[in-house]
C-alpha positions as CSV (number, residue, x, y, z in Angstrom):
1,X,100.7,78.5,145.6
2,X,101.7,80.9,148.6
3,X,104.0,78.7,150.7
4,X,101.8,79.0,154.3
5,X,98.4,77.6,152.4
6,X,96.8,75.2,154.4
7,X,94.5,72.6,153.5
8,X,92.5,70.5,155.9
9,X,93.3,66.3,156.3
10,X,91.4,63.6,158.1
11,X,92.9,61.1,160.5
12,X,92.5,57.5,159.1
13,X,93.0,56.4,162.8
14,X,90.8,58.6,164.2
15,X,87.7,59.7,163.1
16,X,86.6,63.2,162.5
17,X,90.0,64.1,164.1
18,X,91.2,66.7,161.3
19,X,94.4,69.0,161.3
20,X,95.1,72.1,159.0
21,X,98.7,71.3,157.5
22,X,101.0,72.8,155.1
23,X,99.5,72.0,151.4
24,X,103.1,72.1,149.9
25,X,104.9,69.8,152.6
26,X,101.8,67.7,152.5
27,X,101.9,66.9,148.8
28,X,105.4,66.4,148.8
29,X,105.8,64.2,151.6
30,X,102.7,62.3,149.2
31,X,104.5,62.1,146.4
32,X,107.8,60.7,148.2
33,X,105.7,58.0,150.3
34,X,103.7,56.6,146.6
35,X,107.1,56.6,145.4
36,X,108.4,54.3,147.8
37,X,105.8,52.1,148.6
38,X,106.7,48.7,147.1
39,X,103.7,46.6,144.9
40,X,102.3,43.5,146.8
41,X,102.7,42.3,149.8
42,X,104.0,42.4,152.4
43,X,104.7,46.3,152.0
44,X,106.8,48.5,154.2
45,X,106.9,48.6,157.9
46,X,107.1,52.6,158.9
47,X,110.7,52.2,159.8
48,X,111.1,51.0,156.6
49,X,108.9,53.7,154.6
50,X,111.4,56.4,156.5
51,X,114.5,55.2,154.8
52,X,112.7,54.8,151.8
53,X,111.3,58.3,150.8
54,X,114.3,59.6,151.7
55,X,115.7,59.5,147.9
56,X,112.3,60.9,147.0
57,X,112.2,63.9,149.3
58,X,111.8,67.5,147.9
59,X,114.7,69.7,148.3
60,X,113.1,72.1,148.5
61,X,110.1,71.2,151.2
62,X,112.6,69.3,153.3
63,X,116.4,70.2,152.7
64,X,118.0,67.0,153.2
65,X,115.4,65.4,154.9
66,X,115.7,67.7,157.8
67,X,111.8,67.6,160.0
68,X,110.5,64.5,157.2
């Protein structure tokens, strides 16, 4: 996958707002934030969900967090 694809999201906030984002960062930052997220109630708080997908970050996609 070329590293400037873009694919197209929907706001969940804000409907039929939609951005064109980087695919790779996008499906990292995905897979770090189902990582984190903790089973049940009460969840994480997005102060909370920062910290956590730190650990779960891509090197690669986001060298030591750097623009997460």
């Amino acid at each position: 996958m070329p590293d400037d694809e873009k694919i197209l999201i929907e706001s969940i906030t804000s409907p039929h707002h939609t951005e064109r984002v980087n695919k790779a960062k996008y499906m990292a930052m995905r897979h770090a934030l189902l990582a984190a997220l903790t089973e049940g109630a009460p969840g994480l708080t997005v102060a909370e969900a920062n910290i956590a997908i730190l650990p779960h970050l891509s090197e690669i996609e986001f060298p030591g967090g750097a623009r997460a």
